[in-house]
TIMARRO-245324 format. One line per field, with one value per residue (C-alpha): residue number from 1; x, y, z. Coordinates in nm, 3 decimals, padded with zeros to 5 digits, m for minus. Layout:
BEGIN
i: NUM_...
X: X_...
Y: Y_...
Z: Z_...
This chain:
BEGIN
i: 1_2_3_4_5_6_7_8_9_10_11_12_13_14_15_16_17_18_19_20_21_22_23_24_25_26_27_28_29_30_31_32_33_34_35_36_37_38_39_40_41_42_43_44_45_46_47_48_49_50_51_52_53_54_55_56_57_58_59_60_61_62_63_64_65_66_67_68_69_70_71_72_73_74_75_76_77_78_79_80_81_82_83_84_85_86_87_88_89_90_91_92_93_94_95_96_97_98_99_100_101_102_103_104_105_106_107_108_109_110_111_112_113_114_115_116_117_118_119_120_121_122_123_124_125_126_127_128_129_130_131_132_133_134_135_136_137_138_139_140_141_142_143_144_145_146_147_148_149_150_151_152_153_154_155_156_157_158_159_160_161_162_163_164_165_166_167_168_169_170_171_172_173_174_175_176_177_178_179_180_181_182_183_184_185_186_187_188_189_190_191_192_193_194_195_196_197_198_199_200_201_202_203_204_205_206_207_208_209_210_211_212_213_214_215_216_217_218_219_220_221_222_223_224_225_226_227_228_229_230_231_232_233_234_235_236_237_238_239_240_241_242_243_244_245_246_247_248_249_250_251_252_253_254_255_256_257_258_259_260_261_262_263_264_265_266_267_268_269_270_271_272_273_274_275_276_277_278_279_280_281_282_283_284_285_286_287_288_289_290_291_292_293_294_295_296_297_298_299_300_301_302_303_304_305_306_307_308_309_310_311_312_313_314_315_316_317_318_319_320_321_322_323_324_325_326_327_328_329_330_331_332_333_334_335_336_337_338_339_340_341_342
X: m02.602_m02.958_m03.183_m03.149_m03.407_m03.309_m03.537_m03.385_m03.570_m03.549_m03.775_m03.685_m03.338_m03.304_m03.202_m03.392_m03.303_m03.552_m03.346_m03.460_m03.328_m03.040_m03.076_m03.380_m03.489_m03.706_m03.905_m04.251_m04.076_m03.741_m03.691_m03.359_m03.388_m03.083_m03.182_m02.866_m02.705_m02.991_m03.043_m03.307_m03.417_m03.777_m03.930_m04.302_m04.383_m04.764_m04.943_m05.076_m05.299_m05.516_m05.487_m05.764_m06.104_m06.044_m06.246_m05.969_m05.652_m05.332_m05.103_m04.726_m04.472_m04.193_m03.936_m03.578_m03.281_m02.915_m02.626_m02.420_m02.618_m02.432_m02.094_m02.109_m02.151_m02.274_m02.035_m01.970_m02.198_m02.504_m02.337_m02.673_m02.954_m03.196_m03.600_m03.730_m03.695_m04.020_m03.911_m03.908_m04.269_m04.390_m04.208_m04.380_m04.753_m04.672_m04.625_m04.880_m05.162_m05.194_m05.132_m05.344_m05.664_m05.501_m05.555_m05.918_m06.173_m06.261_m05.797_m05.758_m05.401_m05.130_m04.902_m04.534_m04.340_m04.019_m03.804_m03.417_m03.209_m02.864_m02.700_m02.773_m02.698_m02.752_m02.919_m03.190_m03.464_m03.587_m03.904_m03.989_m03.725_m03.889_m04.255_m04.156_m03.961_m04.274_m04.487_m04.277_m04.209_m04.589_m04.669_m04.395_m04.536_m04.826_m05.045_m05.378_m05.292_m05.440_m05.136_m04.865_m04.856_m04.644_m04.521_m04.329_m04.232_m04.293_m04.129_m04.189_m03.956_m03.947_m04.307_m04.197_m04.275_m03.958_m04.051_m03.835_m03.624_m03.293_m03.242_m03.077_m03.336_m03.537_m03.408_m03.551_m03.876_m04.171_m04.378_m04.288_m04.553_m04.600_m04.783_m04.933_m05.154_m05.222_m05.221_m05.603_m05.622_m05.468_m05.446_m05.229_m05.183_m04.909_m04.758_m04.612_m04.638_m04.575_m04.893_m04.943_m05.254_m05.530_m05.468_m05.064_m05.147_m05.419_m05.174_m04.886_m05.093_m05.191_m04.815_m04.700_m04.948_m04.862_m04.511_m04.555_m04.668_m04.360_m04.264_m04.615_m04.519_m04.183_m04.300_m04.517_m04.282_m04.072_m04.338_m04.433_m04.057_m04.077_m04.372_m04.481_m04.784_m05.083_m05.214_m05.503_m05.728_m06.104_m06.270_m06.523_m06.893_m07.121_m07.421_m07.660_m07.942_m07.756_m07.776_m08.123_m08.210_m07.993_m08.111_m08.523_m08.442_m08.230_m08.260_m08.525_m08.413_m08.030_m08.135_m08.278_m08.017_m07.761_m08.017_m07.935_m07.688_m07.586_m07.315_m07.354_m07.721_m07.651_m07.413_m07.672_m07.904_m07.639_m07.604_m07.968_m07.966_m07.700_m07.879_m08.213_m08.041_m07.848_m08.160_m08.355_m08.141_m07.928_m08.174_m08.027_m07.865_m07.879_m07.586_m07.248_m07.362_m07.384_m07.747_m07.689_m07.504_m07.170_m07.171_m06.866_m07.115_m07.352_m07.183_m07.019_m07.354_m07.448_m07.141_m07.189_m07.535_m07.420_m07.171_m07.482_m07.696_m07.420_m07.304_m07.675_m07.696_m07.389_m07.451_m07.790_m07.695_m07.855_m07.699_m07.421_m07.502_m07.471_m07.718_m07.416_m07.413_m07.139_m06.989_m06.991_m06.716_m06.759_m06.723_m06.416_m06.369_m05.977_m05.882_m05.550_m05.407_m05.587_m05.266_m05.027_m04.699_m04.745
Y: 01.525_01.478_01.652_01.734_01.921_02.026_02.254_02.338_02.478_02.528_02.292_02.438_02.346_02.148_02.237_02.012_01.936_01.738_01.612_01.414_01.331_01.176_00.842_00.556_00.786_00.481_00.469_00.650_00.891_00.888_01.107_01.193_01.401_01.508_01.655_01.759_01.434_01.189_01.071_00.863_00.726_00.735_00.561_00.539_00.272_00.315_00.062_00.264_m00.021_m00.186_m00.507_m00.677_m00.586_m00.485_m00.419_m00.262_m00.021_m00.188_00.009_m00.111_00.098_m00.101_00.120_m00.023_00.084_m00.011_m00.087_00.076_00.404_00.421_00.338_m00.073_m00.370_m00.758_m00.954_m01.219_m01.566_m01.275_m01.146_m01.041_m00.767_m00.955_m00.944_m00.576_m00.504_m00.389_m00.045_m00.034_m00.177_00.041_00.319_00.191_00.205_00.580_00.649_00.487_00.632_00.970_00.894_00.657_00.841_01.135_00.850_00.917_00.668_00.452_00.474_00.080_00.066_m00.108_00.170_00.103_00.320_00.219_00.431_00.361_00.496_00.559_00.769_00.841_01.109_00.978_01.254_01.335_01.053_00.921_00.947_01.294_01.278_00.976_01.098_01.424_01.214_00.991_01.302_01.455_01.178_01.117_01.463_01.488_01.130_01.217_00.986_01.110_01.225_01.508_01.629_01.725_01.576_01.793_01.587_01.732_01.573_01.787_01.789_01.993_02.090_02.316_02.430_02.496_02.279_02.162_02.129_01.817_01.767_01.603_01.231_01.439_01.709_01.429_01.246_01.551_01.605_01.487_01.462_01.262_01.365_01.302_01.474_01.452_01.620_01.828_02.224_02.189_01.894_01.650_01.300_01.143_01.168_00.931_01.036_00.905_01.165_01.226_01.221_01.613_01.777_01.788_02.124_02.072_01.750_01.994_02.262_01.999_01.871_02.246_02.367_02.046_02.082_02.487_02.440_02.133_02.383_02.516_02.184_02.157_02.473_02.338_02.021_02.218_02.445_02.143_01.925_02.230_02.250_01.906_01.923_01.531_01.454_01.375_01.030_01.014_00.825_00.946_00.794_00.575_00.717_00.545_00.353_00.553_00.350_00.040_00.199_00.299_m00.118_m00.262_00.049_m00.046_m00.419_m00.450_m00.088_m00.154_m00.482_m00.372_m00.045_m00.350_m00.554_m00.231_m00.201_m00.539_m00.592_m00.921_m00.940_m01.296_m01.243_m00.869_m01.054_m01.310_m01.034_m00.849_m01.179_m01.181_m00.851_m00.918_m01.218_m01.028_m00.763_m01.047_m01.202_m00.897_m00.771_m01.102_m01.364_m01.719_m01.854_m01.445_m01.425_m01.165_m00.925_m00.535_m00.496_m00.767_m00.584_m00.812_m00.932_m00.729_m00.421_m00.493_m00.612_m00.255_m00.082_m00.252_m00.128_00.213_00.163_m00.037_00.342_00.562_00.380_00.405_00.732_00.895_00.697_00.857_01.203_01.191_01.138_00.769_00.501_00.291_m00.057_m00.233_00.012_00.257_00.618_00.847_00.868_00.556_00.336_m00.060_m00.270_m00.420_m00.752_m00.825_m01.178_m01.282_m01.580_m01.736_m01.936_m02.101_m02.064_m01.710
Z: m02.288_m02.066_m02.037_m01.652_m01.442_m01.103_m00.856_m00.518_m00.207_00.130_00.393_00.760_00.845_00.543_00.188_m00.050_m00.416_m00.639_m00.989_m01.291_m01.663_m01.574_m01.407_m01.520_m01.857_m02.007_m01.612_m01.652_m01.407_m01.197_m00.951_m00.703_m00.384_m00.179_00.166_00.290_00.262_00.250_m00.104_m00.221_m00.597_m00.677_m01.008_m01.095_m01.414_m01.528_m01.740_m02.008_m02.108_m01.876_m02.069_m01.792_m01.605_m01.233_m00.955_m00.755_m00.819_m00.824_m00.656_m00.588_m00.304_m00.211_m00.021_00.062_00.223_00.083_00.335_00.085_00.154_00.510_00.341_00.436_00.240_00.316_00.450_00.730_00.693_00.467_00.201_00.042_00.123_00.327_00.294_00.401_00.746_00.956_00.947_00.547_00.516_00.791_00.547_00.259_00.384_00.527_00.153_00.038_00.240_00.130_m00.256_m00.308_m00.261_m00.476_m00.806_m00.966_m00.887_m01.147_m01.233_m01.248_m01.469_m01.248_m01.105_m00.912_m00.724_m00.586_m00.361_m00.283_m00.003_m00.249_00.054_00.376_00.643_00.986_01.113_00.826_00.839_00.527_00.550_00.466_00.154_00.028_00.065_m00.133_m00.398_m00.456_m00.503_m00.737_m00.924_m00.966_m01.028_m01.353_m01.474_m01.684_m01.472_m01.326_m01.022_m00.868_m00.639_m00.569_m00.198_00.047_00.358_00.705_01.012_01.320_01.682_01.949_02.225_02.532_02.362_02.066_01.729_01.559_01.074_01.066_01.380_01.328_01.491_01.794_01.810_01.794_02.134_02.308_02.144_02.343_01.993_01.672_01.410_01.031_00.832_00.482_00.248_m00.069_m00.052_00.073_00.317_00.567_00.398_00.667_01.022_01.250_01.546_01.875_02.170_02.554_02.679_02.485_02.495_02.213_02.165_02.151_01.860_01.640_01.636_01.545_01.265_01.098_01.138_00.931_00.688_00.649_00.618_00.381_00.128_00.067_m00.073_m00.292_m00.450_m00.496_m00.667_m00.893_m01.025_m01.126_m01.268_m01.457_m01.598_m01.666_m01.887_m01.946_m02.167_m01.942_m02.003_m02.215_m01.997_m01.920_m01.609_m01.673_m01.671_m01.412_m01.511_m01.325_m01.495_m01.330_m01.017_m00.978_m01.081_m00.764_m00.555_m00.659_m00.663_m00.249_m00.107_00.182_00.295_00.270_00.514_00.718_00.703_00.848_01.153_01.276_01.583_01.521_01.290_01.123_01.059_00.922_00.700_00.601_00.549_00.320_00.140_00.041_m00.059_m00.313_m00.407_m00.516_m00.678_m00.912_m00.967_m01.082_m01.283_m01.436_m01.407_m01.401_m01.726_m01.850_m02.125_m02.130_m02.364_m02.399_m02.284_m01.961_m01.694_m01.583_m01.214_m01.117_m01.227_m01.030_m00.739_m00.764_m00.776_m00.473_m00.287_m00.366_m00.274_00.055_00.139_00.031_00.315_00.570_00.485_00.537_00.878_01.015_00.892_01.019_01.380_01.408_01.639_01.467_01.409_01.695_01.874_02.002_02.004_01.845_02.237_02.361_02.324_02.257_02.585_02.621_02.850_02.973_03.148_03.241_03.282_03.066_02.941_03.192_03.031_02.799
């Protein structure tokens, strides 16, 4: 009746099954991953057309656990679901870290991804299922992505490291590490530790991201059996003409303005750089047409111009900003008792 495409692996301790077809067909994608018990839903919805000029990516993740998933339901004086515990958002900006960046610059069509906990086994987190259903289900969309994302959570007791520890294993681990990133780098690094040493973390980190590729490959081989039609969208082509006018019009006295200590007169200084760039190139009382560059434009230009100057200060071993080198750490003052009753 539906057509249903399934693609099972195994992640560690944990058998994995990624399934779509079935459930939220008119969704861009919908995706349903079982790890051993844990289940959660995953749809993406793209807006094919843009419909409005942006200056910044609109990207949606709202994750949200069910009380049903543990086998309960709302009663007492809340009979409802309430507003998303800390835990979920803190859930929902671990997924949306590493994906983000993974959408082509320029990609400005409003994107939302919404993951539900349908069942849940109390020793298999949700996080890892969650991050590998939202990768999936962005890889079979058709969107411009350039994944698959792979994601692990790593442990390690008595010395050992532990590809997603269970919530007991868990009690005894003296690291709790997630990991996230695409077959050729680390996107996304969060961990809580006993005091471990660099060494123990580094390793940590390149263990996750080696055994996450079993779970890239995965995802590939079933966005490959799903076989959506790629968006037709082309990123934009930069104005490089645009460019070189802010760059010739604010360049010196912005690289001025990012040698000054003080932060409300670099701002100031920032401010005027903006200013003559406007000015040079959209004169007061200039008209919206094809041959006058819009102030979004420019004001883009300069930003790109403002990470070019930064950028070349860092990589060329000059003191940040406020006069510091790359060792030394700002100074930081402590008072107590500053309030009498907190």
């Amino acid at each position: 009746m539906f057509d249903v495409v399934t693609t099972t692996f195994q992640y560690g301790d944990n058998t994995v099954e990624i399934e779509t077809g079935e459930i939220a067909r008119q969704a861009t994608a919908a995706v349903k991953v079982d790890m051993d018990g844990t289940v959660v839903f995953v749809t993406v919805v793209g807006q094919k057309d843009n419909g409005e000029e942006r200056d910044f990516f609109p990207l949606t993740v709202n994750y949200q656990e069910k009380v049903y998933s543990a086998g309960r339901i709302p009663g007492s004086f809340f009979k409802r679901e309430g507003r998303p515990s800390e835990s979920e958002t803190l859930v929902a900006r671990l997924i949306d870290r590493p994906i983000r960046p993974l959408f082509p610059a320029g990609f400005q069509n409003e994107v939302q991804v919404i993951i539900t906990v349908m069942s849940l086994n109390p020793e298999v987190g949700t996080d890892i299922p969650s991050m590998l259903g939202t990768s999936a289900a962005l890889a079979a969309s058709g969107l411009p992505f350039n994944g698959p994302m792979g994601a692990a959570q790593v442990g390690y007791i008595d010395g050992e490291y532990i590809l997603n520890p269970s919530k007991t294993q868990l009690e005894a681990s003296s690291l709790d590490l997630m990991v996230a990133g695409t077959e050729n780098a680390v996107l996304m690094v969060e961990s809580e530790a006993k005091e471990l040493p660099e060494d123990v973390m580094l390793g940590a980190v390149a263990f996750g991201h080696e055994q996450s590729l079993v779970a890239i490959e995965a995802i590939k081989e079933f966005a490959a059996e799903v076989d959506a039609t790629p968006w037709d969208w082309t990123a934009p082509e930069k104005d490089t003409s645009l460019e070189a006018k802010v760059a010739e019009a604010c360049e010196t006295a912005l690289t001025e303005a990012f040698q000054t200590a003080d932060k409300m007169e670099r701002y100031a200084k920032v401010d005027l750089a903006l200013q003559a760039a406007m000015d040079a190139i959209r004169p007061e009382g200039s008209e919206d047409d094809d041959a006058t560059p819009s102030k979004a434009a420019i004001k883009d230009a300069f930003k790109n111009l403002e990470k070019k100057i930064v950028r070349s200060r860092i990589i060329a071993g000059e003191p940040r900003i406020d006069g510091r080198d790359s060792t030394t750490v700002r100074p930081i003052d402590i008072r107590l008792g500053v309030l009498p009753r907190t």
